[in-house]
N, C-alpha and C positions, 0 to 999 in steps of 0.2 A: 387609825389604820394607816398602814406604809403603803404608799403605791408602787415603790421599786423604782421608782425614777431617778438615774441618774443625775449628781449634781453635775455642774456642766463645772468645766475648771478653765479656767485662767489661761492667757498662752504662757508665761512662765511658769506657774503650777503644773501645765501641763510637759512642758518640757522640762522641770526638774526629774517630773514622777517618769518618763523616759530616762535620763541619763540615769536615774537611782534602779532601775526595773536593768537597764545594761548593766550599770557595774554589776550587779546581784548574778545576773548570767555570766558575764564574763570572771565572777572568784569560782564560776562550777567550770568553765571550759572555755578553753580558748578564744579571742573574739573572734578569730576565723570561721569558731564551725559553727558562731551564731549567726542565725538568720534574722534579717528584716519578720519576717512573716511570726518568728519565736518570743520576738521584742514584743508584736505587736497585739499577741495570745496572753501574754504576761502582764501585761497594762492593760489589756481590757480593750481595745480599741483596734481600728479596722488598718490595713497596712498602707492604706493613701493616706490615713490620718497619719500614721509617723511620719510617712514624706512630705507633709506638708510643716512639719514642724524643723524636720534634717533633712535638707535634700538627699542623702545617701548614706550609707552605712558607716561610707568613711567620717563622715560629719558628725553620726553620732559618737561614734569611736570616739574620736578626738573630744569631742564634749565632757564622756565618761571619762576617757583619760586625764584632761583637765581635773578633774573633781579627783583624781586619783591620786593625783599630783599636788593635791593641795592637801589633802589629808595624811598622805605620807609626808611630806613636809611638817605636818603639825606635829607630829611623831618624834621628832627633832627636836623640838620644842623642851627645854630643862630650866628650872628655875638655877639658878647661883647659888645652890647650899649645900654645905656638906664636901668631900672631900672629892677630887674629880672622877678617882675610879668609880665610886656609887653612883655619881651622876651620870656614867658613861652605861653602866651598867642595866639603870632605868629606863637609860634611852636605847640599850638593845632589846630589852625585854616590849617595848612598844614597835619596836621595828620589827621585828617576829610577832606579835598580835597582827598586824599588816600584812604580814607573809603569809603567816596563818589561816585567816578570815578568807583575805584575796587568789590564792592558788595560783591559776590561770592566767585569773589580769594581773599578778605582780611578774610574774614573766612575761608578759605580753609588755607590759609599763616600760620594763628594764629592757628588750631585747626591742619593745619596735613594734610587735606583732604584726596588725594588716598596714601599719602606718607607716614599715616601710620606706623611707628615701624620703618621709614628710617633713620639711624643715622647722614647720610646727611643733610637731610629735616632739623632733630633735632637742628643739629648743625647752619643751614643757621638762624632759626625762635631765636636761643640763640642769633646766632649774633648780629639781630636786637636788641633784648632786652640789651644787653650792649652796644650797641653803642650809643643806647639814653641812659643810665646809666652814659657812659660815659660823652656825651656831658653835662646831668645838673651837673656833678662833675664838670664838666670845669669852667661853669656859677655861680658855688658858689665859686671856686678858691679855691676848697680842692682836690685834686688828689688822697690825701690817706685819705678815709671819717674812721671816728671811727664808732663800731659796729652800732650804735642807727642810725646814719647819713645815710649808708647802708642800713639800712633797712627801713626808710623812704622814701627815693630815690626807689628804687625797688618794695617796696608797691605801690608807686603813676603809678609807670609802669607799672606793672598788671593791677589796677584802670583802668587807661586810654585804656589799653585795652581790657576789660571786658567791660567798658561801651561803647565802639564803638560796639562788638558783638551786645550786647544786644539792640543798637539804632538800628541798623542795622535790628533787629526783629520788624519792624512798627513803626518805629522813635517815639517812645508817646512821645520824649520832643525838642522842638524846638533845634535845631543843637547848635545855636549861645550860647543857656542858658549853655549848654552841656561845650562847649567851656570853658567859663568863668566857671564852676561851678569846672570843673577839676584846674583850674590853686588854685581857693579857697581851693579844696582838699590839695593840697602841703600844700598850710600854716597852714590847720589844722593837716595835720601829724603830722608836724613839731614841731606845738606847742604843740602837746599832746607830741609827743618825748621828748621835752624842761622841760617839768614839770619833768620827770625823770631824768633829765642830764643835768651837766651844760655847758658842750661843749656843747650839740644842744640846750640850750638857747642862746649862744655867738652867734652861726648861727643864730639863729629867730631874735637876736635883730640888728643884721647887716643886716641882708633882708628887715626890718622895717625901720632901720633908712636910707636905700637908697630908700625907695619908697615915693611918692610925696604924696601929700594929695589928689589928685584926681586920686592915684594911684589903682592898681588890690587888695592890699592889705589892703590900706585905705577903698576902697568899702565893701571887706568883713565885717570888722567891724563896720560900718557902719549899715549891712544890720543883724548882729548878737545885734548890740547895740538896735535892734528894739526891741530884747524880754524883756529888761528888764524891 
């Protein structure tokens, strides 16, 4: 026979199952118009117990955010196979699962939400931003990009998230087009960069000559050779 008695949990158990019960609220709505008292309905538990665990709302915030930030980073995450635009392509399709799932807190992650002027926050939302900086330096196999190369790479990661905000405002373009349209993005940086520099033409013409003829890169051209 069950008597109902709650198991008693851990203080990191208990303070994982808080930041996991936030994230969950903040992918339905903003972390602003979540309340202490909604957190603490949702885990099961009284609202001095969550302050005993986060001194304040900001504290939890920041915690969920953390965690948010490390999974969208993992998102980023591509093995070394295959031609680059497929691997680019993978890694937007996992960045929109993220956008997807998250709503709210991926706008809140990218904009700041209650966090605000927190150099914490600051710092967590940079990190994301170079870790996928990092990861497509990896993918091109330059570690140390020259200036043009740099700013190519970092343009396409604002892009890419600029255009999830903004899908995210009544999706007006089909997910998948989104998808694919970004990874084309790259190779038009790239190539406008290329007209300027001949190191990032040496990179354009090595991304081309590894991609197949019914490759992301082939398609572009393809679909740009229509206007002539």
């Amino acid at each position: 026979m069950t008597t109902g008695t709650r198991r008693r949990m851990g203080v990191e158990e208990r303070r994982e199952q808080l930041i996991a019960v936030a994230l969950d609220l903040f992918s339905h709505r903003s972390p602003e118009d979540v309340s202490i008292d909604e957190v603490a309905e949702a885990a099961g538990i009284s609202r001095p117990l969550v302050y005993h665990y986060f001194p304040g709302k900001q504290q939890l915030y920041e915690a969920a955010l953390r965690r948010a930030a490390e999974e969208l980073t993992a998102r980023f995450v591509e093995p070394h196979e295959g031609p680059l635009g497929a691997r680019l392509l993978r890694v937007m399709e996992r960045f929109f699962d993220f956008v997807e799932e998250h709503g709210p807190g991926f706008s809140a992650l990218m904009r700041g939400g209650p966090a605000i002027g927190s150099t914490r926050t600051s710092a967590m939302i940079d990190g994301v931003r170079h870790a996928a900086y990092v990861q497509i330096l990896a993918h091109l196999g330059i570690p140390d990009p020259a200036p043009r190369l740099e700013l190519v790479v970092r343009s396409w990661i604002s892009l890419a998230e600029t255009t999830a905000l903004l899908w995210l405002d009544g999706r007006p373009i089909p997910r998948k087009e989104l998808e694919r349209q970004l990874v084309h993005d790259f190779a038009a940086l790239a190539t406008v960069s290329a007209a300027y520099d001949e190191r990032m033409a040496q990179v354009v013409r090595q991304i081309l000559a590894d991609d197949p003829t019914d490759g992301m890169f082939a398609d572009l051209a393809s679909r740009v050779g229509r206007f002539a």
